[in-house]
N, C-alpha and C positions, 0 to 999 in steps of 0.2 A: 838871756831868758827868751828872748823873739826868736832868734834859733830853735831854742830848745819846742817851742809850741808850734814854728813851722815843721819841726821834722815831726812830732806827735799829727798834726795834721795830717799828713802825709801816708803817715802807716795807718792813720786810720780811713783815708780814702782807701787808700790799697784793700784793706779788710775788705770792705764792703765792695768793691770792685770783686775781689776774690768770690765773695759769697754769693754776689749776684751771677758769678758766671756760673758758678756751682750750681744756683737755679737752674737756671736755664737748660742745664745738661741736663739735671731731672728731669724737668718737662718733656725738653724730646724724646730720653731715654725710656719715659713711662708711654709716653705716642705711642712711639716702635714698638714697645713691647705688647700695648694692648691692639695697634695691628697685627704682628704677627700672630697674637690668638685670638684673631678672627677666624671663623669657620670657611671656610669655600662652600658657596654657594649658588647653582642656578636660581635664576630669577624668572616668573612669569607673569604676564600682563595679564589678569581678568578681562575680556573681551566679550562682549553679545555677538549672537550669528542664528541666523535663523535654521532651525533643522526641522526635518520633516521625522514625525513621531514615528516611534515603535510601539507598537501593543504586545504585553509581556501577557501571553495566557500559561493554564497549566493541563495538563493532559495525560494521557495514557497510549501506550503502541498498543495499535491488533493487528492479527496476521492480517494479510489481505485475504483470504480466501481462509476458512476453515471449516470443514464438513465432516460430519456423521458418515463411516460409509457402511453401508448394512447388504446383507445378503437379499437376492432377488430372485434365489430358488432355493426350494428345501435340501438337505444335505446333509451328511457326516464330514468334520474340517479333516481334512487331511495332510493338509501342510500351513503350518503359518511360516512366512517368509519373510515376514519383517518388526520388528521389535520398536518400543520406545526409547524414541532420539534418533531411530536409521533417517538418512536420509534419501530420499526414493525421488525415481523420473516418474514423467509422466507413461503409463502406462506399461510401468513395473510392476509384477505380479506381487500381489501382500497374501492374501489365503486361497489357497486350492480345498477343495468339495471332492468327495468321491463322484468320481463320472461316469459309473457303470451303467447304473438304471434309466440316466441322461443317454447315453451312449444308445442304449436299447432301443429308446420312443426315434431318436434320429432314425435308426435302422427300419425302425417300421414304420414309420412316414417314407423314409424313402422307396421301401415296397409298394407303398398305395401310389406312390406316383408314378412309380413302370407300371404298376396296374392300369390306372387310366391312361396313360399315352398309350400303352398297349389298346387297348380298346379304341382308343380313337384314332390311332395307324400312323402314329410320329413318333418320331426319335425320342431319345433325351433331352435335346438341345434346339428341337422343333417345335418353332409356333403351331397351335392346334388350326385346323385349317378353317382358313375364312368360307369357303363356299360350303355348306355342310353337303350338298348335293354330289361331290365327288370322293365320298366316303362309299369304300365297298358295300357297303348294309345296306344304306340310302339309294345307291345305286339299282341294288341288288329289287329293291322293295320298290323302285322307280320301274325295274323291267318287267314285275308281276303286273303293276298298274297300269299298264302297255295294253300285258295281251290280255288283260280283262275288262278292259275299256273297246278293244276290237272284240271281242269275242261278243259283251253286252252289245255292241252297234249290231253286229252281225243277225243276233238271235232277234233282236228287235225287229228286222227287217224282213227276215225269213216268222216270223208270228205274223207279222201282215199279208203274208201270203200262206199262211196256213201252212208252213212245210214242218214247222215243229209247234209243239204243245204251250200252252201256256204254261205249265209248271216248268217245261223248259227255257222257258222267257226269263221266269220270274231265277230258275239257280243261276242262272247267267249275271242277271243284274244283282243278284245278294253276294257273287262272287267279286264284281265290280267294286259294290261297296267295301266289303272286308279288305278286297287287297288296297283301296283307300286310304283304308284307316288304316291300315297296314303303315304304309307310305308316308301316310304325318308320325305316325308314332316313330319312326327313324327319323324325322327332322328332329322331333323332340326329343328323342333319344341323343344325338346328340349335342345339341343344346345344353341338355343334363352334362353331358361327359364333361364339356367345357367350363360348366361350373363346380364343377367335381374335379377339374384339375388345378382352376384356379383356388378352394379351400384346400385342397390337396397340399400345394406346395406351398400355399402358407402357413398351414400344420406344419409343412416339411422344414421351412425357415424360423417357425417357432420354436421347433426343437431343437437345432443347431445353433440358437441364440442361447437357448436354457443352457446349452453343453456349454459354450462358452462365458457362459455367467454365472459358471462354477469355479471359475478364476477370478477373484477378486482383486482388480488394478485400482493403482492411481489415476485420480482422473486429473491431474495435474500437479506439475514437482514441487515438493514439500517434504517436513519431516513428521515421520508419527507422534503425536501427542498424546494420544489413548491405545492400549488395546485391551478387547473385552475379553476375547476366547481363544482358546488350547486344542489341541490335535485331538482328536477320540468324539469333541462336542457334536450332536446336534441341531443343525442351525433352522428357524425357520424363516418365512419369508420374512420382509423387514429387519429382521435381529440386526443390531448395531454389533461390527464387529470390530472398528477403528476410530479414530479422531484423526483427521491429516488434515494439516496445516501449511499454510505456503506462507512462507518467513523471506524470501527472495526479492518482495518488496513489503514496504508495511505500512498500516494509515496510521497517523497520530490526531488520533480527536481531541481537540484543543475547547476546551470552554472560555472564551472570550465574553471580558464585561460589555452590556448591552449599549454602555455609551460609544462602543466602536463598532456600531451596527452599519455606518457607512460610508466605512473608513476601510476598509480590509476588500479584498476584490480575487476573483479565481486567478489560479496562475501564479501569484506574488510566492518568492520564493521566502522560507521560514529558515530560520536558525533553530535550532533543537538540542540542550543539552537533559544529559541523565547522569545519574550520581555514580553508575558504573563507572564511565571513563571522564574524571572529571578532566577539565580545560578541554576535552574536545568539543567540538561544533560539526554537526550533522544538519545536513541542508534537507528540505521536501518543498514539495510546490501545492500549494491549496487546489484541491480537487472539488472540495465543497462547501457549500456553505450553508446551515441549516436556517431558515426563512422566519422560523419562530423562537422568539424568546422563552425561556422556564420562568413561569413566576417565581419559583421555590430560590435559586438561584439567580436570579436577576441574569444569566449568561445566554448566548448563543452557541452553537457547534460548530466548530471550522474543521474540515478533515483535510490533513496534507499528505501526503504520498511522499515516500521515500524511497531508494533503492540501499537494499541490505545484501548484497552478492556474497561478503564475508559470512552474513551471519552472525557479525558480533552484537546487533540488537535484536531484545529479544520478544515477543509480544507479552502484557504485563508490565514494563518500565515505565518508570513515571518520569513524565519527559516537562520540563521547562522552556516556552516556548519564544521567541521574539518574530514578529511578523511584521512586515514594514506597512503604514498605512499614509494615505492621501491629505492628512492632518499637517500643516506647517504651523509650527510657533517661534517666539526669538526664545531663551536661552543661555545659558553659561556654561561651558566644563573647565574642568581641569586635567592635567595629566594624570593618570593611572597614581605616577612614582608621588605625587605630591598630596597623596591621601593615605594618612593615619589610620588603624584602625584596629581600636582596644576596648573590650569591655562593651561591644556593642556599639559603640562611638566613633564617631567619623569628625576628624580633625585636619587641619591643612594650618601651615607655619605663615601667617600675613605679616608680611615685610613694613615697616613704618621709619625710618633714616635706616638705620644702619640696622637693628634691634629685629629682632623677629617674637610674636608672642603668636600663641595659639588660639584657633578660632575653631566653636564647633560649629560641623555644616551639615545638613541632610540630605542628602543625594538620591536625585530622583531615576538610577538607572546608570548602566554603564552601557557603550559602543568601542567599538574598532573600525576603524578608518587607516587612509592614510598616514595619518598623525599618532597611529598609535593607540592603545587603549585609554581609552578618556573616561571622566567622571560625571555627569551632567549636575549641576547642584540647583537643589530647587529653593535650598535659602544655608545662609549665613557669608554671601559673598554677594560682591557686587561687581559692575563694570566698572574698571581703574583699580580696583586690586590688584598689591603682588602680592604674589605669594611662591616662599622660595623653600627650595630642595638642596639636602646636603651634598654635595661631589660625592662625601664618602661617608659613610657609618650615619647618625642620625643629628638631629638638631634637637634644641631645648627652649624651654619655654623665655626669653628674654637676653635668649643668647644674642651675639654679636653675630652679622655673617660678612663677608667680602662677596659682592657679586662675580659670576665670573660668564665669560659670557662662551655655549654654547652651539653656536648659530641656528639656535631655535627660537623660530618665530611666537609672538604673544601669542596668550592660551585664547584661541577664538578667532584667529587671522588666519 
């Protein structure tokens, strides 16, 4: 019978030996298996770091230059030579004017100006002369004043001796005076010529300007925006007959809130995006700064400068702008990849042991750096947060993850 109850002893340790090890296998085997489905995971440290702010304004491109160009002489158009969208040099012809009647008044100004140089005894290409006294007229009216100035001495001398008459005294000296006045009136006479040559050739350069202001140029390279009139029209003075526009550089006038009134400075180079080419980033440099706020809008005017050589922006784009300003505050971001974003909602996975659940955060702005495109968050995180990223495909609200490590430094170092 003591036999019999030690060997039952026996098998029944054995059982329980057995069962316990059976345990035990489960437990590890359920381990293993709930590591192995664990997620892979980067992990990032929340870190403060002081950054110096950006001011996000919004705005619009104008050409830099755009002008009305209108006719500056009357005229029939005789040729239009450029269309809207051409693109034209500076001082490319756009409409020609009949130049006949123009043509005419040149020709006949330039007759009045051989007229007077003729008269006044120089070339075409001759100064009028300084001494009027060596003009043949003057000359001429110089050598009558001669011998009537001898001839009056003479008779005057001979009436004191009784050898002529007084009536012959008196023709002597009224001879004396005529050829006189004779004699001024050829100074004056030329005088006159000299001012008769100088309006002369300024009529004569008036009209040779008119001629050439029958060809309507660019007055610096751009493309046509407008055009008013057709072959056969026309034109009078003033008439607008284009819009040309210089697209080669352009300003972007930004309306900036009046709490970054002195924070922003000439010079500072801008980032500029437009819904044309989204992800790209277009640079300009602040040219100006307008000195007064709008009550109606609470904003100021920043105008930046850009260079458009392509031509792929256009004036009219509504541009978004980021401008770097002399503001420092401390800070939080995150990586770009570690922000959710559904339904208007901005979410990031915060790590807590092993377990990840979701946090929502509001983000006050994005940057690019060295680091990459970042997030800046103005609340639902804090410094000593993780906050982790799937390796691959996405993460869930309470899932498991395995950290794994990327040699990337915490978010903020």
């Amino acid at each position: 019978m003591r036999s019999l109850w030690l060997r039952a002893g026996c098998l029944l340790i054995t059982a329980w030996a057995v069962v316990f090890s059976g345990g035990c296998s489960n437990t590890q085997a359920n381990s293993q298996a709930s590591a192995s489905r664990a997620t892979p995971a980067h992990v990032y440290t929340v870190a403060e770091e002081t950054t110096r702010r950006r001011v996000q304004a919004v705005g619009s491109l104008f050409a830099l230059e755009e002008s009305t160009l209108s006719a500056e002489v009357e005229g029939r158009v005789a040729q239009v030579l450029a269309d809207v969208g051409d693109t034209v040099t500076e001082g490319q012809p756009l409409i020609t004017l009949d130049q006949q009647e123009l043509q005419y008044e040149v020709d006949r100004q330039h007759g009045l100006v051989r007229q007077v140089r003729a008269q006044l005894g120089v070339g075409p290409n001759e100064p009028p002369p300084a001494d009027p006294r060596k003009m043949a007229a003057v000359q001429r009216a110089e050598a009558d004043l001669f011998d009537a100035e001898r001839k009056h001495g003479r008779a005057q001398e001979m009436l004191k001796d009784k050898l002529i008459s007084q009536q012959q005294a008196d023709e002597a000296a009224s001879r004396y005076q005529s050829t006189k006045a004779t004699y001024n009136v050829a100074l004056q006479e030329v005088d006159r010529l000299k001012a008769l040559l100088i309006s002369s050739e300024a009529s004569e350069k008036l009209a040779e300007k008119k001629l050439r202001d029958a060809v309507i140029r660019a007055p610096f390279p751009g493309a046509i925006k407008t055009r008013n009139v057709h072959p056969g029209e026309y034109l009078r003075v003033q008439s607008p007959v284009m819009v040309l526009v210089r697209t080669d550089r352009l300003r972007a006038r930004l309306a900036v809130p009046e709490r970054w009134a002195g924070s922003i400075s000439d010079g500072a180079t801008v980032d500029l995006h437009v819904e044309a080419f989204p992800g790209e980033t277009f640079q300009g440099k602040v040219s100006r700064i307008n000195p007064s706020v709008s009550q109606d809008s609470r904003t100021f005017e920043a105008e930046a400068l850009l260079v458009n050589k392509d031509g792929r922006l256009k004036p009219g784009f509504f541009v978004q702008a980021s401008l770097p300003s002399e503001r420092e505050e401390k800070t939080i971001f995150v990586p770009e990849q570690a922000v959710n974003y559904r339904y208007g909602v901005y979410k990031v996975f915060l790590l807590s042991g092993n377990r990840v659940s979701e946090r929502q955060i509001r983000p006050a702005g994005q940057t690019e750096d060295d680091r990459g495109r970042r997030f800046e968050v103005a609340e639902g995180l804090k410094p000593g947060d993780r906050v982790a990223v799937a390796v691959s495909g996405t993460l869930r609200d309470g899932e498991t993850v395995q950290e794994q490590s990327d040699g990337t430094a915490p978010v903020g170092k």
